[in-house]
DRENLO-481465 format. One record per residue (C-alpha): residue in three letters; x, y, z. Coordinates in pm, whole numbers, plus 32768, in hexadecimal, padded with zeros to 4 digits. Layout:
N
ALAXYZ;...
This chain:
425
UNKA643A1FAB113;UNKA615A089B0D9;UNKA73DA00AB1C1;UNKA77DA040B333;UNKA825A186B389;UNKA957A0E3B399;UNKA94B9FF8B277;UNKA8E6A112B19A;UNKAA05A204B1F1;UNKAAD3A0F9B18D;UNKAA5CA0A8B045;UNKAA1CA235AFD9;UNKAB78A294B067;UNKABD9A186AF87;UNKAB20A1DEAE45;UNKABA7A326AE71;UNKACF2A2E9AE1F;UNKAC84A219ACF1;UNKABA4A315AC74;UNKAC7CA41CABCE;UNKABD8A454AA90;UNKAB4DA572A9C3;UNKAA09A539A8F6;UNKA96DA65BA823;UNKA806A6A6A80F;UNKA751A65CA6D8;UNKA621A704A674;UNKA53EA60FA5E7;UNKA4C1A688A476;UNKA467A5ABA327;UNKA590A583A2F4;UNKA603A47AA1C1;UNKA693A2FBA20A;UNKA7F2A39FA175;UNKA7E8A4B8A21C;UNKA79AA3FAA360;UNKA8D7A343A318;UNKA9B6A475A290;UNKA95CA50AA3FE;UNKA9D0A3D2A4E1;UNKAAFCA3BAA412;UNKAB7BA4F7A441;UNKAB32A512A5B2;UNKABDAA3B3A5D1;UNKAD14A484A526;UNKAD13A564A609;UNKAD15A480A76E;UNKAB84A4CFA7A1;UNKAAF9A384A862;UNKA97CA3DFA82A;UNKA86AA4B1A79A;UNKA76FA52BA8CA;UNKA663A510A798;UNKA57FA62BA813;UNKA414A5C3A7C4;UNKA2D4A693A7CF;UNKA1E3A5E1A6E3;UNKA1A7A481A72C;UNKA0D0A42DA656;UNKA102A4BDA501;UNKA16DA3C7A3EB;UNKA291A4A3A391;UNKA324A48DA4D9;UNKA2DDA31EA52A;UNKA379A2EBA3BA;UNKA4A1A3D9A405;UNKA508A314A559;UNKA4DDA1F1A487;UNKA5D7A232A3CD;UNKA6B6A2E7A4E0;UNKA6B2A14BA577;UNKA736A0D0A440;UNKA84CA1B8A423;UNKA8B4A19BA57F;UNKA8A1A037A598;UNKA954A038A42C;UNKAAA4A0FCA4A7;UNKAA9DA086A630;UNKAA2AA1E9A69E;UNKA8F3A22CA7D9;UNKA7D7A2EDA7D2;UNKA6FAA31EA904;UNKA5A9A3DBA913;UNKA588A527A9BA;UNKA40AA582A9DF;UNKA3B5A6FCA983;UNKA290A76BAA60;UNKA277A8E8A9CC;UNKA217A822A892;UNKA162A6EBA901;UNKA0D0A732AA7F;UNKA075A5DDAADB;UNKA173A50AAB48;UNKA098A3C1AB08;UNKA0B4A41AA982;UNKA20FA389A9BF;UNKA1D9A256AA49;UNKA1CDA187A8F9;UNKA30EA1E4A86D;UNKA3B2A1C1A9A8;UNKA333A049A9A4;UNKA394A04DA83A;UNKA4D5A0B0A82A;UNKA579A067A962;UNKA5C39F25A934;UNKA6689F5DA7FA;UNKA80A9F23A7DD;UNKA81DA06FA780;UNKA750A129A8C1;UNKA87EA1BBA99E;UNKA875A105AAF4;UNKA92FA173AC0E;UNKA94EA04FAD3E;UNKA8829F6EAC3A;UNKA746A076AC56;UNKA6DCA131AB28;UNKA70CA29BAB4C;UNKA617A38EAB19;UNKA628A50FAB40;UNKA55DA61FAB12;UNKA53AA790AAAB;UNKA4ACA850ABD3;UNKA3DAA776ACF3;UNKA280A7CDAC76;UNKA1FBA81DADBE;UNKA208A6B7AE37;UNKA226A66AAF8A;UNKA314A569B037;UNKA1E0A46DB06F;UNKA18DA491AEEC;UNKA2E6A45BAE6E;UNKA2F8A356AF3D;UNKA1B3A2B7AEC7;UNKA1FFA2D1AD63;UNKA348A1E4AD7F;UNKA2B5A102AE37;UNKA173A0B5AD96;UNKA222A104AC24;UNKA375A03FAC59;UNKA33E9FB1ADA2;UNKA440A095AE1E;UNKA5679FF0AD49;UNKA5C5A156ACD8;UNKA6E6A234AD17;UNKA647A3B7AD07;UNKA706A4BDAD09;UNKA5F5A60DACB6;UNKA642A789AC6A;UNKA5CDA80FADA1;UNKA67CA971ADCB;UNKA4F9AA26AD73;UNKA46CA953AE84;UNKA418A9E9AFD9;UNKA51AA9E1B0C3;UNKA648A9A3AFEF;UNKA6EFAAE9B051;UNKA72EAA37B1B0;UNKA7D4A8FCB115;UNKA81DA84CB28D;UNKA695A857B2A1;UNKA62FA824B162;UNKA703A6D2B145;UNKA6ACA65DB28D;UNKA528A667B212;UNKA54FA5D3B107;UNKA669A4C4B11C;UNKA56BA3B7B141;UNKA4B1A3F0AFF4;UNKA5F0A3FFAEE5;UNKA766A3B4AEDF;UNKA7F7A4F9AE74;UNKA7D4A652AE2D;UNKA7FFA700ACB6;UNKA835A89CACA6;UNKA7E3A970AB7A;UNKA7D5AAD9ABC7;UNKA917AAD2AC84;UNKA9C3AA8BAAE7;UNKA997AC1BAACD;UNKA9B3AD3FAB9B;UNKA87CADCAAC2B;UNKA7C7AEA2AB13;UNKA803B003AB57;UNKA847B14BAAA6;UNKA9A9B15CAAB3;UNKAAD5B047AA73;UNKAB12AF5EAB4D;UNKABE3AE1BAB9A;UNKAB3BACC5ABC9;UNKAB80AC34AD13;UNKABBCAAD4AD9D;UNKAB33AB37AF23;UNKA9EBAA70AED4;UNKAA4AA97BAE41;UNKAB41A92EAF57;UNKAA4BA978B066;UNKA951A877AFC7;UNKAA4DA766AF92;UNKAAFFA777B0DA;UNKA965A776B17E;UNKA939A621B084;UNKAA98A584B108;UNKAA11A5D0B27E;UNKA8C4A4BAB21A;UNKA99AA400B13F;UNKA904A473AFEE;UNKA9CDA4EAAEBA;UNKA9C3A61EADFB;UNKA9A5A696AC90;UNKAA1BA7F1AC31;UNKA9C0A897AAF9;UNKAAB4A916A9F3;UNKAA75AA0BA8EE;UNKAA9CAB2CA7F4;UNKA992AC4CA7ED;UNKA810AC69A7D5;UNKA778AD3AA699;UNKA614AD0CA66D;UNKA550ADDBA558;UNKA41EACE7A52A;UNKA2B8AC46A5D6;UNKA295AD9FA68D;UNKA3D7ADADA73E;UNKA4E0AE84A6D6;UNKA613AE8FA7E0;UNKA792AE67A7FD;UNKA83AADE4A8F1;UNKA9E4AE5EA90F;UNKAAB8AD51A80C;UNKAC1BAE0AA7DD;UNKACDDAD37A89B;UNKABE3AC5DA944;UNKAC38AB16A8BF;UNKADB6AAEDA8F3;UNKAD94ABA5AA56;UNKAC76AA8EAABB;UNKAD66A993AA1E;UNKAE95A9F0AB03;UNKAD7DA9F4AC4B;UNKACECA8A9AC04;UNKAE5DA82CABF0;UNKAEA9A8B9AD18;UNKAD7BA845ADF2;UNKAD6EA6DBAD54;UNKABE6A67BAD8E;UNKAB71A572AD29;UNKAAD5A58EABE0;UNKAAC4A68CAAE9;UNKA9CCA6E5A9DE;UNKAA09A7D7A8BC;UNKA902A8B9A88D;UNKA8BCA847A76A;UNKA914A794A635;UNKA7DCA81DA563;UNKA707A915A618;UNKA708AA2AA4FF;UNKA608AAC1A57F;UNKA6CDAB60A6B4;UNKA80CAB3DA5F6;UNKA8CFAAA4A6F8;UNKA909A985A5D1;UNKAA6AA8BCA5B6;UNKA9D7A7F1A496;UNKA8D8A7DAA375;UNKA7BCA87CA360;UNKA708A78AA23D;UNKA61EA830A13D;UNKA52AA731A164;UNKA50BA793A2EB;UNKA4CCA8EBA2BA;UNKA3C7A8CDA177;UNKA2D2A9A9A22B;UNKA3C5AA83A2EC;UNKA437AB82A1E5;UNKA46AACB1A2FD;UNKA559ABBBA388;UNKA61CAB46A253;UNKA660ACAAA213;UNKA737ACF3A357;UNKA7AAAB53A375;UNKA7D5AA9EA226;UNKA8E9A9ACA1E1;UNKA945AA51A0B8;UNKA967ABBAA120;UNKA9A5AB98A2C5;UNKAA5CAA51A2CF;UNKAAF7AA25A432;UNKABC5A8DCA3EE;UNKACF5A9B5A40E;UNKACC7A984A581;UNKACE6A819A570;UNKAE62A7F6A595;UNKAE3FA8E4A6DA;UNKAD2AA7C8A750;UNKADFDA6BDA6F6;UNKAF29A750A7B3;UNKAE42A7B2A8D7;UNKADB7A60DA900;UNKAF27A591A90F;UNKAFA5A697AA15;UNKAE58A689AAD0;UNKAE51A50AAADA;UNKAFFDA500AB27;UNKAFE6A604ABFA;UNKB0F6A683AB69;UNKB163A7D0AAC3;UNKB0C3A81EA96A;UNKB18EA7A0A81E;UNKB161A7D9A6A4;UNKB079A6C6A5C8;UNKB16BA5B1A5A1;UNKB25AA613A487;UNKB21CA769A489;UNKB327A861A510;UNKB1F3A94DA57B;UNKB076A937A54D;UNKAF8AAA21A5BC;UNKAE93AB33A4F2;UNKAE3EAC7CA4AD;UNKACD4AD10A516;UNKAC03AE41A4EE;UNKAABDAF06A4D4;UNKAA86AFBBA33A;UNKA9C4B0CCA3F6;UNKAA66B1E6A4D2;UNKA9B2B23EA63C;UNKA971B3B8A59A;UNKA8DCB32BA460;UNKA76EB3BDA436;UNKA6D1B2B2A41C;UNKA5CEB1A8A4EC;UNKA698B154A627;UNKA647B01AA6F7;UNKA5E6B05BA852;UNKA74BB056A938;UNKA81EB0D8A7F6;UNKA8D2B1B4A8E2;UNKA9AFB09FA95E;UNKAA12B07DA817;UNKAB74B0B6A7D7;UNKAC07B14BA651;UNKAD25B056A67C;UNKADD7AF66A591;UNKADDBAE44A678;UNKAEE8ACE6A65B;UNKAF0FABA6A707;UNKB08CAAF8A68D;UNKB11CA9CDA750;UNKB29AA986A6FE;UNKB37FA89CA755;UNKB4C5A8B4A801;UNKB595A9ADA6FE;UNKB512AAEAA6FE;UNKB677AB7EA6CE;UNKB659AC98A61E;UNKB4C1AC72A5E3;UNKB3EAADACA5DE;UNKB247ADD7A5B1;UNKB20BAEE6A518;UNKB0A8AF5AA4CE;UNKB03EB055A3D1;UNKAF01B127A359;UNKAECFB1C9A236;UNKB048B1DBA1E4;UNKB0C8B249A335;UNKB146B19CA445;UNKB08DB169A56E;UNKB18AB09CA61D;UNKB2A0AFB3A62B;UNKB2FBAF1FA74F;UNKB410AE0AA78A;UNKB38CAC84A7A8;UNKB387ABA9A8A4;UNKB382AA02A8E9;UNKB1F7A9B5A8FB;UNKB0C4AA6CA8FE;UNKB0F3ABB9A82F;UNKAF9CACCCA81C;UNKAF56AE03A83B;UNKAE18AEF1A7C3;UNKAEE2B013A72A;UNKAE3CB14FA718;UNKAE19B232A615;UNKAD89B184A508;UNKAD18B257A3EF;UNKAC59B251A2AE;UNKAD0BB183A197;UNKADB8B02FA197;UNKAE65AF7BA2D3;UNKAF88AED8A2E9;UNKB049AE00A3FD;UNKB1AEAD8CA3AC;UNKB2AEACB2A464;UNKB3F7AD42A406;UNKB532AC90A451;UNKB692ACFEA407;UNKB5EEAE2AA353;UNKB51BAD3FA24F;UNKB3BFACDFA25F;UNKB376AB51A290;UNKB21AAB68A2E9;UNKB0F9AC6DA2B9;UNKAF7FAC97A2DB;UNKAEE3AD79A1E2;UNKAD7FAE0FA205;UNKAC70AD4DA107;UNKABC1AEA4A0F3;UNKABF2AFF4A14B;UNKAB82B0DCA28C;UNKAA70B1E8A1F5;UNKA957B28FA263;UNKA886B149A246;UNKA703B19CA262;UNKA6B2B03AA297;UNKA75CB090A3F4;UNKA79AAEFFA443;UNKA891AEDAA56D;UNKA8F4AD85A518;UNKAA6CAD1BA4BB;UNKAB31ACC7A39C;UNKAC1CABC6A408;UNKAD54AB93A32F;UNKAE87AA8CA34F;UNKB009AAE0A303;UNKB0AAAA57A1E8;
């Protein structure tokens, strides 16, 4: 793109194998100085190399104070941020170009090959010629973009698609592929696009960013949808350690609207969202149970190597599932139907597993219990019933671990199809 062919195979083939790194997405709310810096903290923790901050209002003094203080945090604890422009929010691409000059040049902008990255979510409509425009007469073309494209035109013939557009950015980012297509029955997510659009990126010397993440429940700002969780997260977990690309962003650290939330949801960023502090407050739909399954996730991914419990821990992992049943009569998102009533787990042990049983109960009776293994432990166990949930690891016949439910199955008219997330102890 800015070197000969030859020269810039070189280089990118190169970056590659220094890129390995997982970033998380960050929506950008009012969020507080502290909380700013309780956020990059805790995604520091857990091996996170970046927040993709995810703007949409450029111009509002709450969110030029908010990535104010997103800066100072970052640059506080040695973490990156880098910007990634939302055009369903803000359409015009120009609206961008300040902050860009703002904040790229700041030590704590991510740079890959000594560009500052910036992504996007979706592609806006923009053509090749106008992407291209924008870096050059924004950041004279000293940027390293890597866009969501996959609701572009053409994407569902990668070999095209990438060819088209390899002279306008320097990699590719999926989100759809984090899920399985929506639909009206369950269904696994798959790994055949993602692999399709990386090995079409390698082929023009570009890199690739897959998505990783846990469901999508939305009950708020006229959309009201699910997209399949059960066992989505560790089974994306296990693909993207499988294919290797090269980046990955979780999806996200504090989108409560859609749910798909590893971290805090602040009060302070949701002051004027009370349909979606109902179905994603910190207090009552916490997901930071998942955390030690992210953690565990970064060092395999980035090791390539098998997965292993949180250092210290003999096992990690957490408990997950829905307080409403499929049959409840109640307000249904659209796509319910691939909804399972299961009582779903994620556990990752260590080498001894002598003797080491999960066993998984509802309501007082046993679902399952199935013998462990070395690694990567889940299952969506169906069956679940109304009452309280339980998941147990059971070794030599006594209990050294369990998950317990927070609050019980009913026949919940609020009908939300988000999760509650719980750790062992």
């Amino acid at each position: 793109m800015r070197f000969s062919l030859g020269a810039a195979a070189t280089v990118l083939l190169a970056s590659r194998a220094a890129a390995k790194a997982v970033y998380a997405h960050y929506m950008l709310g009012g969020v507080t100085p502290s909380h700013a810096q309780i956020d990059v903290d805790q995604a520091k923790a857990l091996g996170i190399d970046a927040f993709a901050v995810n703007i949409g209002e450029t111009s509002a003094s709450w969110a030029l104070n908010a990535l104010e203080g997103l800066f100072a945090a970052a640059q506080k604890s040695n973490f990156k941020l880098f910007i990634s422009m939302d055009f369903y929010q803000q359409h015009d691409i120009n609206a961008f170009t300040k902050l860009a000059q703002k904040y790229v040049g700041n030590s704590a902008y991510l740079r890959i090959d000594n560009r500052p990255v910036i992504s996007t979510f979706s592609m806006g409509g923009y053509t090749v010629d106008q992407i291209k425009s924008w870096t050059w007469k924004s950041l004279a073309d000293v940027v390293y973009f890597i866009p969501n494209a996959d609701t572009a035109p053409g994407y569902n013939d990668p070999s095209t698609f990438v060819r088209n557009w390899a002279d306008a950015v320097d990699g590719f980012f999926g989100w759809e592929s984090a899920w399985p297509s929506g639909g009206r029955q369950p269904a696994n997510v798959s790994s055949s696009v993602d692999s399709a659009v990386m090995r079409a990126a390698h082929g023009v010397s570009k890199t690739y960013m897959a998505p990783l993440s846990s469901l999508q429940f939305k009950a708020c700002c006229g959309g009201h949808y699910y997209r399949i969780g059960e066992v989505n997260l560790p089974q994306r977990m296990q693909q993207l350690v499988d294919l290797q690309p090269d980046m990955v962003e979780v999806l996200t650290w504090n989108d409560a609207g859609e749910s798909h939330y590893i971290g805090n949801n602040w009060p302070e960023t949701l002051t004027n969202n009370p349909e979606i502090t109902a179905y994603s407050s910190n207090q009552v739909w916490p997901h930071t149970a998942w955390q030690p399954l992210i953690q565990s996730f970064i060092t395999a991914y980035k090791g390539n190597d098998r997965f292993a419990p949180v250092k210290g821990a003999s096992a990690s992992g957490a408990m997950w599932y829905r307080t409403v049943l499929t049959t409840a009569n109640c307000n249904k998102p659209s796509a319910w139907q691939s909804a399972r009533d299961s009582v779903n787990y994620a556990i990752i042990f260590g080498d001894d597993v002598s003797n080491t049983k999960i066993r998984v109960t509802t309501d007082g009776h046993v679902l399952s219990e199935v013998a462990a293994k070395p690694g990567l432990n889940y299952a969506a166990v169906d069956g679940m019933r109304l009452g309280a949930q339980k998941v147990e690891v059971v070794k030599n016949g006594a209990v050294t671990l369990k998950a317990t439910s927070t609050a019980n199955v009913d026949n919940n008219s609020d009908c939300y199809f988000n999760y509650k997330v719980v750790g062992f102890k």
